[in-house]
DSSP file (Angstrom, degrees, kcal/mol; ACC not computed):
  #  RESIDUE AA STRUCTURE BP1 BP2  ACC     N-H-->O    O-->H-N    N-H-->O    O-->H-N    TCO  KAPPA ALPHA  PHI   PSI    X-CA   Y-CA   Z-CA
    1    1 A X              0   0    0      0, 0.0     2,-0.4     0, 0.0     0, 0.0   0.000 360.0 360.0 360.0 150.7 -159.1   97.6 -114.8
    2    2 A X        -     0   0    0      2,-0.0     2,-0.5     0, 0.0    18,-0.0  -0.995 360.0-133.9-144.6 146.2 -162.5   98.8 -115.7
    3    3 A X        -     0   0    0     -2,-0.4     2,-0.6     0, 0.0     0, 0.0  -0.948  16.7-157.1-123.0 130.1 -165.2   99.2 -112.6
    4    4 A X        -     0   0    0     -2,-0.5    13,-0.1     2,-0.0     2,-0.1  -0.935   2.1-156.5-122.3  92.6 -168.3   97.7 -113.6
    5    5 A X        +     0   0    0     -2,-0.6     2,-0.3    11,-0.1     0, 0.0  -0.336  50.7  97.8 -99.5 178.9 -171.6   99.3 -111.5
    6    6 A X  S    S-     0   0    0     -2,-0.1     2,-0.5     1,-0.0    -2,-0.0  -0.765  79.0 -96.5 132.3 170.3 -174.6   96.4 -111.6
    7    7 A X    >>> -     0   0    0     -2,-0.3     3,-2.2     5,-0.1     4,-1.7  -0.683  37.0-175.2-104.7  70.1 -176.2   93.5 -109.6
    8    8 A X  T 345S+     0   0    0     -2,-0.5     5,-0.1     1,-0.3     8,-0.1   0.413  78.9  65.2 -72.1  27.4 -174.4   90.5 -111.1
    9    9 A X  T 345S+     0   0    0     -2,-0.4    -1,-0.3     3,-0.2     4,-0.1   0.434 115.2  22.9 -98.8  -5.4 -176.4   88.5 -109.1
   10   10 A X  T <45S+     0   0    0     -3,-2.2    -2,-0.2     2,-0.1     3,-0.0   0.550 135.5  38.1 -97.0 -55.9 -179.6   89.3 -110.7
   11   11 A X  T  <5S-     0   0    0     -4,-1.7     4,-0.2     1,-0.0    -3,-0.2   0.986 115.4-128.8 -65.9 -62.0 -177.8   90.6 -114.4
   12   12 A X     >< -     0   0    0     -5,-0.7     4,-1.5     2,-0.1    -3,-0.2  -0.324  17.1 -84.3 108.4 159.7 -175.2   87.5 -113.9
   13   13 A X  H  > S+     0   0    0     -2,-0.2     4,-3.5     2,-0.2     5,-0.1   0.948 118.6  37.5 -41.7 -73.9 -171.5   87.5 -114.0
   14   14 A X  H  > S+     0   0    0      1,-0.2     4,-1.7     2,-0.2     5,-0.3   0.997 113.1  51.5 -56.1 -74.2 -170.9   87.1 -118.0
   15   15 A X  H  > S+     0   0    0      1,-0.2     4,-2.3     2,-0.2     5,-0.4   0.880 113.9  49.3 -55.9 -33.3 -173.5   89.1 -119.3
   16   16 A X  H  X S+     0   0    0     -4,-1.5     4,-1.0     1,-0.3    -1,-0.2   0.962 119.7  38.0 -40.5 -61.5 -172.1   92.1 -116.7
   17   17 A X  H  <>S+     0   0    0     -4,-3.5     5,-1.2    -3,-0.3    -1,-0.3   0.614 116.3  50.2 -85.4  -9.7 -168.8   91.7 -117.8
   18   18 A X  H ><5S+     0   0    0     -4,-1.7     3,-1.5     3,-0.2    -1,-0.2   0.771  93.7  67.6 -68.0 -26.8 -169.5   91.1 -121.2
   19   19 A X  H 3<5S+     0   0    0     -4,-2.3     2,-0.2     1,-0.4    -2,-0.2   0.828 109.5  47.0 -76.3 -35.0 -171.8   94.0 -122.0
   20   20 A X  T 3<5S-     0   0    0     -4,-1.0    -1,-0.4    -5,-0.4     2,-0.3  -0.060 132.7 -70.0-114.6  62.0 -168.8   96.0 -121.4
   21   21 A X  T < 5S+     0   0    0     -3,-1.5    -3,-0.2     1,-0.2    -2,-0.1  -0.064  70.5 150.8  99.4 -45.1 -166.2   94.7 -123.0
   22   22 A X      < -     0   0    0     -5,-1.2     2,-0.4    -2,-0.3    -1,-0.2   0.042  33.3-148.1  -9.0 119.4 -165.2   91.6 -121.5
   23   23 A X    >   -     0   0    0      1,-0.1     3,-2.2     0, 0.0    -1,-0.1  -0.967   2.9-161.6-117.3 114.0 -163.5   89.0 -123.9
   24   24 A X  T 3  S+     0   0    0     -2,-0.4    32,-2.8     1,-0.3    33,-0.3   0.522  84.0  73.6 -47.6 -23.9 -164.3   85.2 -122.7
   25   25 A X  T 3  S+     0   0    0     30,-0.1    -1,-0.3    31,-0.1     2,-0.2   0.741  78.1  68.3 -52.4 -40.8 -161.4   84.4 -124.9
   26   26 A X  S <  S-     0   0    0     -3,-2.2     2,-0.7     1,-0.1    31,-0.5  -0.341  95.5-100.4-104.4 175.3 -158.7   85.4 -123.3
   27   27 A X        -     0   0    0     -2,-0.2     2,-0.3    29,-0.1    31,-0.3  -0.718  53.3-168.9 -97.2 110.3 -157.4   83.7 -120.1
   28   28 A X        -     0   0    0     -2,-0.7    31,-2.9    29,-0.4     2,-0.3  -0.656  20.0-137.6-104.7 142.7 -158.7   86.0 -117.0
   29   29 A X        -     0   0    0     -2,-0.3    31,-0.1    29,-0.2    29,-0.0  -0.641  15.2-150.3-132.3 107.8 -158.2   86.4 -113.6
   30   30 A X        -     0   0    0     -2,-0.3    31,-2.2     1,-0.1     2,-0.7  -0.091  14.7-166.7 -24.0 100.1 -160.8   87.1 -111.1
   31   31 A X  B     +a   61   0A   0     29,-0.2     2,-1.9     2,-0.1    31,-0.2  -0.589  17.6 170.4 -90.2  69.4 -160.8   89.1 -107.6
   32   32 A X        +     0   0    0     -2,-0.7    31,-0.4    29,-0.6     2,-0.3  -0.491  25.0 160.9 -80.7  93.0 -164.3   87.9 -105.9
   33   33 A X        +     0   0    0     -2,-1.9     2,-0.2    29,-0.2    29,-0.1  -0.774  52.6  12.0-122.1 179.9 -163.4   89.5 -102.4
   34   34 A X  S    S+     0   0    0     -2,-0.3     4,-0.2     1,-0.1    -1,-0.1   0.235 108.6  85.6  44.4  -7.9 -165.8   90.4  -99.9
   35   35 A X        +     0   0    0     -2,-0.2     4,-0.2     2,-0.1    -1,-0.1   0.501  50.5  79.6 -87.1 -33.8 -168.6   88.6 -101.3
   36   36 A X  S >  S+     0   0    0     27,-0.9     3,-0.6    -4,-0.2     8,-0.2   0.716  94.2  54.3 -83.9 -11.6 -169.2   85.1 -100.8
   37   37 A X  T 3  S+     0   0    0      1,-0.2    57,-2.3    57,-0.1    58,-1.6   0.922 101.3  57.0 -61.2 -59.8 -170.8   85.5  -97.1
   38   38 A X  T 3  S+     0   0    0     55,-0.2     2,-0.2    -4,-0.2    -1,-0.2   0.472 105.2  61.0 -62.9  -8.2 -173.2   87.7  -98.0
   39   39 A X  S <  S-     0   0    0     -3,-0.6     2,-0.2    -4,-0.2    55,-0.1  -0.396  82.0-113.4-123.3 173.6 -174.6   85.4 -100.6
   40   40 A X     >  -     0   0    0     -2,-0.2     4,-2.5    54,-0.1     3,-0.3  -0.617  40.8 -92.9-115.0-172.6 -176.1   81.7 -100.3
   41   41 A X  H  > S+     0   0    0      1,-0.3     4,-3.0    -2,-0.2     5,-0.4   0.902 116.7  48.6 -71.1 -41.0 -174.7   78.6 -101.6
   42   42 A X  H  4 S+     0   0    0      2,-0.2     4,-0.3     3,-0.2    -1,-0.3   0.639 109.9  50.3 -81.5   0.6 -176.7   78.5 -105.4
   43   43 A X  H >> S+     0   0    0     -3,-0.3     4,-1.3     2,-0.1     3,-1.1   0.792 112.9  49.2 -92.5 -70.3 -175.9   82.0 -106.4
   44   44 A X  H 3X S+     0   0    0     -4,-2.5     4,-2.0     1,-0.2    -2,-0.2   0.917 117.7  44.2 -24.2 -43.3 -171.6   80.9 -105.2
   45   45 A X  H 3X S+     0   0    0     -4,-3.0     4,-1.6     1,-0.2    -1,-0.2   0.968 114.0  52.5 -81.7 -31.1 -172.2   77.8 -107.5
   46   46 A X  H X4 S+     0   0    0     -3,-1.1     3,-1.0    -5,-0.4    -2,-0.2   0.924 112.2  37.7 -21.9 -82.1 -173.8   80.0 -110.1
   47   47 A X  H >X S+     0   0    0     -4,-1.3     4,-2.5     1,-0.2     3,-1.9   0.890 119.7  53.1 -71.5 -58.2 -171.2   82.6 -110.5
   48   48 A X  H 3X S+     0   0    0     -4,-2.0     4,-0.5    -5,-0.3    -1,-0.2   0.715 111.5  44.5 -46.3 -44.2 -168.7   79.7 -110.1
   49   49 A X  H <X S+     0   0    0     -4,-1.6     4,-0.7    -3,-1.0    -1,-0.3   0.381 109.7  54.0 -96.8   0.3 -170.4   77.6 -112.9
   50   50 A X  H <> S+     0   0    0     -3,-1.9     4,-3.9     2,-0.2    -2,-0.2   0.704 110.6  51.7 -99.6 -40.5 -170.8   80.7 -115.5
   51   51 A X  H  X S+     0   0    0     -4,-2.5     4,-3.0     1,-0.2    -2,-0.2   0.969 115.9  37.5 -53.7 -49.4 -167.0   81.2 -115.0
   52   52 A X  H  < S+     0   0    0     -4,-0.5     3,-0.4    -5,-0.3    -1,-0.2   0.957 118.0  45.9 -90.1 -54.1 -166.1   77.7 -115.8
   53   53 A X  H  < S+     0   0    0     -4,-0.7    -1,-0.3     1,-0.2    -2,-0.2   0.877 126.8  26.9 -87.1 -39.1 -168.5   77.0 -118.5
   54   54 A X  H  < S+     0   0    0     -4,-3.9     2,-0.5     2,-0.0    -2,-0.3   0.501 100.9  67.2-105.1  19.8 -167.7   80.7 -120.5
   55   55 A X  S  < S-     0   0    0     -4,-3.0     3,-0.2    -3,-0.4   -30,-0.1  -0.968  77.2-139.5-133.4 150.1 -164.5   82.1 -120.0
   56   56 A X  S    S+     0   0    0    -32,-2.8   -29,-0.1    -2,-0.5     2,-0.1   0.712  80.3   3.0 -81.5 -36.7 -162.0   79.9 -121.6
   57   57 A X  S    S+     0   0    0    -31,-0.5   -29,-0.4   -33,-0.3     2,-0.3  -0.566  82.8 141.2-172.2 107.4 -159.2   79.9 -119.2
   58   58 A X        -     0   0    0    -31,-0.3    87,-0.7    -3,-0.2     2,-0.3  -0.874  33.8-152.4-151.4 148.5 -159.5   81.7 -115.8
   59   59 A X  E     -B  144   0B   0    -31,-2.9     2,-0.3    -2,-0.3    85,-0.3  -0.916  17.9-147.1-156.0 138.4 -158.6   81.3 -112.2
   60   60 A X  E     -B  143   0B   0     83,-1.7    83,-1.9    -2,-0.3     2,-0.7  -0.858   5.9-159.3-126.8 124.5 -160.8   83.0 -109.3
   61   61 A X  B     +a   31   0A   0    -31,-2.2   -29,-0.6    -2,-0.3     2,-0.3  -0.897  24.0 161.0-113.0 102.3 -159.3   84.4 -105.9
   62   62 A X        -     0   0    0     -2,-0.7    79,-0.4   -31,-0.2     2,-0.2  -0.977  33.8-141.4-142.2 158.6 -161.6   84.8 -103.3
   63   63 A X        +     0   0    0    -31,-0.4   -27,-0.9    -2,-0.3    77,-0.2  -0.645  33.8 169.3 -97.0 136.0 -162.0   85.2  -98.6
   64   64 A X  E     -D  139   0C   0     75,-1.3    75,-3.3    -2,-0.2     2,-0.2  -0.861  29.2-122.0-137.5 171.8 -164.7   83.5  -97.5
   65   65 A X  E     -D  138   0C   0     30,-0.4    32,-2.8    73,-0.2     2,-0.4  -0.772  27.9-120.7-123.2 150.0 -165.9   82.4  -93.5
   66   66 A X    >>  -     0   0    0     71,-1.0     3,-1.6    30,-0.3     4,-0.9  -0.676  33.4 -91.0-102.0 143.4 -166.3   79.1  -92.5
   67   67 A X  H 3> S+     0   0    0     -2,-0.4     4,-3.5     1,-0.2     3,-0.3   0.596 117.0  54.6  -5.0 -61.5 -169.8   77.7  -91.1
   68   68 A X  H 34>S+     0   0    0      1,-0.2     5,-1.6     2,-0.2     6,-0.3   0.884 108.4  47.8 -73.6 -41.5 -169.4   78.3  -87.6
   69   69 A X  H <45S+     0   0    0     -3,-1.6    -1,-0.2     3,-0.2    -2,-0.2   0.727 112.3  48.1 -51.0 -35.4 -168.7   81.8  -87.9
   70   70 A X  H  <5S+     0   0    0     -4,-0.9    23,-0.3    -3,-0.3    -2,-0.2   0.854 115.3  45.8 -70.1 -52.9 -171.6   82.5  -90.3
   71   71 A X  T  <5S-     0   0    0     -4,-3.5    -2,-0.2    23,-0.0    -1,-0.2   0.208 118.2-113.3 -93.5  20.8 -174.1   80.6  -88.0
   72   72 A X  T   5S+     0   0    0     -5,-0.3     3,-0.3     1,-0.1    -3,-0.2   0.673  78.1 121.8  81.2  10.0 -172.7   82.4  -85.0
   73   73 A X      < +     0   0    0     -5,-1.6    -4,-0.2     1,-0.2    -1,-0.1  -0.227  16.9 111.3-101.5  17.8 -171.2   79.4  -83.4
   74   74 A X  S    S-     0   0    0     -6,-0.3    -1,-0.2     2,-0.3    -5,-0.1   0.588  82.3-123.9 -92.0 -13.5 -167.9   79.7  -82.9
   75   75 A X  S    S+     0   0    0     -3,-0.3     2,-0.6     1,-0.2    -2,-0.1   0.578  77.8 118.8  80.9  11.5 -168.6   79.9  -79.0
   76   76 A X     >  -     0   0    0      1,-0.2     4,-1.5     2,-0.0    -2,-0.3  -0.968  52.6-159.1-129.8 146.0 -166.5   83.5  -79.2
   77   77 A X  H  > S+     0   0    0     -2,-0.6     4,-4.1     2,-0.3     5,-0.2   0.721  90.1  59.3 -65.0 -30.6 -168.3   86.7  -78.2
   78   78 A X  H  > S+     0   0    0      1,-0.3     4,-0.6     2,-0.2    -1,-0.2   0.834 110.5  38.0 -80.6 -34.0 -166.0   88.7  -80.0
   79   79 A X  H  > S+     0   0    0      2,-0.2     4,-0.6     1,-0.1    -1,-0.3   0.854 112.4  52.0 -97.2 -15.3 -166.6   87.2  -83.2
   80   80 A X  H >X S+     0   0    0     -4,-1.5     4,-2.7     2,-0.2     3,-0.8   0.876 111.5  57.4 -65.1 -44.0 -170.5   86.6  -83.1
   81   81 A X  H 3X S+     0   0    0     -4,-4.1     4,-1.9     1,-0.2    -1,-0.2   0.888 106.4  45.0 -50.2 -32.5 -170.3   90.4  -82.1
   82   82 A X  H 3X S+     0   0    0     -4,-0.6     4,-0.6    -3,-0.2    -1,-0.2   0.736 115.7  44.5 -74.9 -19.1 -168.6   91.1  -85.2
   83   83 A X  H <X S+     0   0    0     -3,-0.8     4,-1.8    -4,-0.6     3,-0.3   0.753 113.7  55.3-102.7 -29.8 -171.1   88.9  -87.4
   84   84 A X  H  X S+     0   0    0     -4,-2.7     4,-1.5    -5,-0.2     5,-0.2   0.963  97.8  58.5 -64.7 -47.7 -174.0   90.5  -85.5
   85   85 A X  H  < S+     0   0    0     -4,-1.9     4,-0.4    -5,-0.2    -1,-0.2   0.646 104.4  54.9 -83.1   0.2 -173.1   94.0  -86.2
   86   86 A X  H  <>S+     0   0    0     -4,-0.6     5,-2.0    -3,-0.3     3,-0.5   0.938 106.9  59.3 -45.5 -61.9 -173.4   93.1  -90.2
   87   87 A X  H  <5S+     0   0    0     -4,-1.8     5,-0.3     1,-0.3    -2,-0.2   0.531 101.2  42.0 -26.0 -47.3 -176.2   92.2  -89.4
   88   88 A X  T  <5S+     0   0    0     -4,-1.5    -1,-0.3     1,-0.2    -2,-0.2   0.715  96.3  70.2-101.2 -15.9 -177.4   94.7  -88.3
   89   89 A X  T   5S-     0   0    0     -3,-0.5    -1,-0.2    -4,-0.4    -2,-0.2   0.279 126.0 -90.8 -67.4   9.9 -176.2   97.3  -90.8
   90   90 A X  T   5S+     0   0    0     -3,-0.2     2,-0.2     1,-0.1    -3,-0.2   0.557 105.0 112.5  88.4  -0.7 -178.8   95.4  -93.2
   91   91 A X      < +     0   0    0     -5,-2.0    -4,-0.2    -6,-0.1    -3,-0.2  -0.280  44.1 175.9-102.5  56.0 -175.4   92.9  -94.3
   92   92 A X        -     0   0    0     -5,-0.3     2,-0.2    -2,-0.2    -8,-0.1  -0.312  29.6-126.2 -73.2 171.8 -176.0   89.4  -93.0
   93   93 A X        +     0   0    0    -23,-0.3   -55,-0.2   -10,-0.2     3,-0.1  -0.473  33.3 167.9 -97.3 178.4 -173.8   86.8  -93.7
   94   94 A X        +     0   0    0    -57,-2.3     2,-0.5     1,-0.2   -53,-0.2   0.327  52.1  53.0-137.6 -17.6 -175.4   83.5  -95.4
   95   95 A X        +     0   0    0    -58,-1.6   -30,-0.4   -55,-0.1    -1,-0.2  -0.865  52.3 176.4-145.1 119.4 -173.0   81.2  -96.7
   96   96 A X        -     0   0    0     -2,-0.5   -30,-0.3   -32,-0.1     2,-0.3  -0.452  15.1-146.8 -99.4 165.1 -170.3   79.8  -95.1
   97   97 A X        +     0   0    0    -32,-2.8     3,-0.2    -2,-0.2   -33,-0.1  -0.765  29.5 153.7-148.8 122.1 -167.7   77.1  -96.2
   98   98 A X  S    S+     0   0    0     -2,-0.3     2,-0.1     1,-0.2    -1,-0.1   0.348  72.8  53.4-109.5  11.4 -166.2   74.6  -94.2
   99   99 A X    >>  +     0   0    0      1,-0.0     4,-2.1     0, 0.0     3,-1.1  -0.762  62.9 169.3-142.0  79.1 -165.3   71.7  -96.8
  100  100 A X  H 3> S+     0   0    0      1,-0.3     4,-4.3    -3,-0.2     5,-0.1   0.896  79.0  58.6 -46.4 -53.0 -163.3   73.7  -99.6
  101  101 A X  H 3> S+     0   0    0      2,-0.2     4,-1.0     1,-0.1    -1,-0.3   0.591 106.6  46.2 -63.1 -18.2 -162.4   70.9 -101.1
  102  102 A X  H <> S+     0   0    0     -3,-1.1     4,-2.8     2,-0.2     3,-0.4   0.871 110.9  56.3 -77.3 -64.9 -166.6   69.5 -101.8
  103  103 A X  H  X S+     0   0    0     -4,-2.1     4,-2.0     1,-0.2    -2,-0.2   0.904 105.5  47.5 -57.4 -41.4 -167.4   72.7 -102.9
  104  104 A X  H  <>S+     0   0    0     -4,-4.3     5,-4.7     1,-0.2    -1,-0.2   0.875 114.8  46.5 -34.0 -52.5 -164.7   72.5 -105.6
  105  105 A X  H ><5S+     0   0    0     -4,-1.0     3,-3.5    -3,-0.4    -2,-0.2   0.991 106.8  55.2 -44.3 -75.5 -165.7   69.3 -106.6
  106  106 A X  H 3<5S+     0   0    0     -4,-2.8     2,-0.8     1,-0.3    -2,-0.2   0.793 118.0  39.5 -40.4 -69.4 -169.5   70.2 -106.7
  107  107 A X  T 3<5S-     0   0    0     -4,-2.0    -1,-0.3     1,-0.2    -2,-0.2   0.106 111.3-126.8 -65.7  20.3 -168.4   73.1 -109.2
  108  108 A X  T < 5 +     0   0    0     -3,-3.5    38,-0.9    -2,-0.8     2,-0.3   0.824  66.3 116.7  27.8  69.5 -165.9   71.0 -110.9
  109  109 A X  E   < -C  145   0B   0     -5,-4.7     2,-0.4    36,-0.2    36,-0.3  -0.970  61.3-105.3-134.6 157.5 -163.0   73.1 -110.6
  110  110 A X  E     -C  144   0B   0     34,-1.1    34,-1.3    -2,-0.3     2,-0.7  -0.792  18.9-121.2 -72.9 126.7 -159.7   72.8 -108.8
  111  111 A X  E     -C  143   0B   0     -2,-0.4    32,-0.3    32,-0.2     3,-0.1  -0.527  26.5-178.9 -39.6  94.8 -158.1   74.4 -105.4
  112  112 A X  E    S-     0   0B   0     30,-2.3     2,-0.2    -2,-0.7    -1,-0.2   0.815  70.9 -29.8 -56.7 -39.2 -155.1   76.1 -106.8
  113  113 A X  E     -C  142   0B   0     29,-1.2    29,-2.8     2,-0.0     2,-0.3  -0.862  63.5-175.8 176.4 156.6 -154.2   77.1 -103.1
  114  114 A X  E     +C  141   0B   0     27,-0.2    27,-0.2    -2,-0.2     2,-0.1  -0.893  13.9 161.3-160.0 144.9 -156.4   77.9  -99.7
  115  115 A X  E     -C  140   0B   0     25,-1.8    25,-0.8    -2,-0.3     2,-0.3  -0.459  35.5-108.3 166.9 139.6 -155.2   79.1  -96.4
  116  116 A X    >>  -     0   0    0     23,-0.3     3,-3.9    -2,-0.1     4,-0.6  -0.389  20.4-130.8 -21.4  85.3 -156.2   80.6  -93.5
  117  117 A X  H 3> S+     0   0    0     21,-0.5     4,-1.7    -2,-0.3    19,-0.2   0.667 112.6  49.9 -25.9 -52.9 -155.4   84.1  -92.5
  118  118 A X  H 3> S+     0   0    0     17,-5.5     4,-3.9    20,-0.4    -1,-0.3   0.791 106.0  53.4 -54.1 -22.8 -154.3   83.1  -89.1
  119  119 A X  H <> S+     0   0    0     -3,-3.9     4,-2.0    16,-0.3    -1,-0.2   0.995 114.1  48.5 -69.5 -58.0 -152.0   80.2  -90.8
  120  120 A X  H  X S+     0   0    0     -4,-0.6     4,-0.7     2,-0.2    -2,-0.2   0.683 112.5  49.5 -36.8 -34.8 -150.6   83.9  -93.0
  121  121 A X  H >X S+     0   0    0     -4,-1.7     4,-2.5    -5,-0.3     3,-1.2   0.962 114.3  42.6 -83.9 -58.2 -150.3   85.9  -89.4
  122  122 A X  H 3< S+     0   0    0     -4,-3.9    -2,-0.2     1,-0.2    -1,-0.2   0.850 114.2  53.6 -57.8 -23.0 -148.3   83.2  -87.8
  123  123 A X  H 3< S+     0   0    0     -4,-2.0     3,-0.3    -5,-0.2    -1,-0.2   0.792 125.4  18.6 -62.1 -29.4 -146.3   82.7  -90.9
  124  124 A X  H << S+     0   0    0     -3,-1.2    -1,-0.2    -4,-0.7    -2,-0.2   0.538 134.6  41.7-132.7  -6.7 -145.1   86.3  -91.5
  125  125 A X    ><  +     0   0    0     -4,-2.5     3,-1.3     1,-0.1    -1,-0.2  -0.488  63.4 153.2-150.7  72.7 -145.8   87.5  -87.9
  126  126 A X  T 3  S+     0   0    0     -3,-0.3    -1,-0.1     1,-0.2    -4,-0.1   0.805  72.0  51.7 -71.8 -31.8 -144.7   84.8  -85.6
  127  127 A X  T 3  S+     0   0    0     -3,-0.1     2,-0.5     2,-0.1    -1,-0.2   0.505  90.0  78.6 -70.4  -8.8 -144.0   87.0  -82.8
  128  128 A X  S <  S-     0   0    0     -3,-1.3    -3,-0.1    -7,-0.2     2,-0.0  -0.782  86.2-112.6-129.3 161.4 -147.1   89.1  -82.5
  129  129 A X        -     0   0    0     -2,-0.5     2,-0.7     1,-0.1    -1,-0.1  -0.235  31.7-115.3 -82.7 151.8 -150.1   87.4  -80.6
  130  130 A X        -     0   0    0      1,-0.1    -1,-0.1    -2,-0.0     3,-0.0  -0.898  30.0-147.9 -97.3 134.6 -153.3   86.7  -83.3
  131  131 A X  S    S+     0   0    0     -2,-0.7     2,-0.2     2,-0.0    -1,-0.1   0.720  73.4  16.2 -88.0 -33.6 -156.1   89.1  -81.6
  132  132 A X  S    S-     0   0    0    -54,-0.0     3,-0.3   -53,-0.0   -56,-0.0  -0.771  70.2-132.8-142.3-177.7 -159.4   87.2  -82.4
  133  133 A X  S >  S+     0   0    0     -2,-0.2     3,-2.4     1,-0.2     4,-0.1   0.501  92.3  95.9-108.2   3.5 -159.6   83.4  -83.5
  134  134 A X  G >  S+     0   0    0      1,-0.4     3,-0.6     2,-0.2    -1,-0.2   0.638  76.5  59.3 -84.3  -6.6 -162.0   84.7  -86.2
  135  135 A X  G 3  S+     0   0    0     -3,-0.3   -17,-5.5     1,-0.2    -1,-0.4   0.369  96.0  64.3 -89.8  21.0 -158.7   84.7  -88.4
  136  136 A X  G <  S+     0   0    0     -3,-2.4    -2,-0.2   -19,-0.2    -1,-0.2   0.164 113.5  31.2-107.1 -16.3 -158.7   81.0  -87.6
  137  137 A X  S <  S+     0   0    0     -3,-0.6   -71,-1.0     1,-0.2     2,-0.5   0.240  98.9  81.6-140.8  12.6 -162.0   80.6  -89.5
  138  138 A X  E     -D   65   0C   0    -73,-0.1   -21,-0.5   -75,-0.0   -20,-0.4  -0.991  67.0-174.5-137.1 146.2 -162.0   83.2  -92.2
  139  139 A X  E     -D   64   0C   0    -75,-3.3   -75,-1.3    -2,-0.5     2,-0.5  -0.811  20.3-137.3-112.3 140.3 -159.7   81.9  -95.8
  140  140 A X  E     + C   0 115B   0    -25,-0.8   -25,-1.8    -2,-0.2     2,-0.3  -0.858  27.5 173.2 -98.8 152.1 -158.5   82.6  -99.0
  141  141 A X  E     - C   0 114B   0     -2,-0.5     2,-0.3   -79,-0.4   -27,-0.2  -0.934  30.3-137.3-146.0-178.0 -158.4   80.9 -101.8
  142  142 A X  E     - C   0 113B   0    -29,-2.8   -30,-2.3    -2,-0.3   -29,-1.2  -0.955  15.1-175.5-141.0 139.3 -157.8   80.0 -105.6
  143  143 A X  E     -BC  60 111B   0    -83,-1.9   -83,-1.7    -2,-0.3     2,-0.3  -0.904   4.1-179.8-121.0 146.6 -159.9   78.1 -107.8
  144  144 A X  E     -BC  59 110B   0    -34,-1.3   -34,-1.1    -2,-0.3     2,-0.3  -0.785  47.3 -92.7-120.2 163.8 -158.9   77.2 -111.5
  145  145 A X  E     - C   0 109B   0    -87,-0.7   -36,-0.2    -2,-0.3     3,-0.1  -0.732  59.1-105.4 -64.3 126.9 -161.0   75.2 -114.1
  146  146 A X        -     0   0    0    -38,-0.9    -1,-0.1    -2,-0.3     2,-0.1  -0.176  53.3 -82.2 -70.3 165.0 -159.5   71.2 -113.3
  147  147 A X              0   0    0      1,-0.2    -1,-0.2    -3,-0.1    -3,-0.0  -0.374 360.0 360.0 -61.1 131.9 -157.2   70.1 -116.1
  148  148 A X              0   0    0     -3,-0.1    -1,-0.2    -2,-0.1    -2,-0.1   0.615 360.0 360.0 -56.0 360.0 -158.7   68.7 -119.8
């Protein structure tokens, strides 16, 4: 693991990770966490489409928030308070996704797997009550390159 300081949204993904070392060759895998809220929809397909077009064989894990959550809409206080007080630390969110399966497509990559935190809490903690619904709306995933 090698910690990489930069903007790779201004520098870009590849050239970031190449300039130090990065080999495109080998088949890599990706932790984009915390990130894709903060960001709008052409920088995601960007980063997405730099992956897919240079690195040779790669598969990319990242939590993202769905729409309603992003635009504040979820009709609960508890989570628009939470999306507000990003906000107001100078971190709003910007990009939501609520059609996993489009955006894949646009970037012409495949779902490897997606689910919900809350689907993960009731799975592994069936007994203990889910606290906000905002794990109802915020996901993981994996994306691979689709099959030649």
């Amino acid at each position: 693991m090698t910690f990489i300081p930069g903007n790779y949204v201004a520098a870009g993904v590849l050239p970031l990770l190449v300039s130090n070392g990065f080999d495109a060759s080998l088949p890599s895998f990706f932790i984009w966490e915390g990130n894709s809220m903060y960001l709008i929809r052409p920088t995601v397909m960007k980063v997405l489409a730099d992956l897919r077009e240079r690195v040779r064989q790669f598969a990319i894990s990242f939590d993202f928030m769905d729409e309603a959550v992003v635009a504040r809409t979820t009709g609960e206080r508890g989570t628009t308070a939470f999306v507000e007080r990003f906000a107001a630390m100078g971190a709003p969110w910007h990009f939501g996704i609520d059609d996993l399966d489009a955006l894949a497509d646009e970037a012409a990559i495949t779902i490897a797997d997606a689910v919900t935190v809350g689907h993960l809490h009731r799975a592994y903690w069936p007994d203990r009550p889910l606290e906000s619904i905002i794990y109802d709306h915020y996901s993981l995933c994996t994306l691979k390159p689709c099959a030649a």
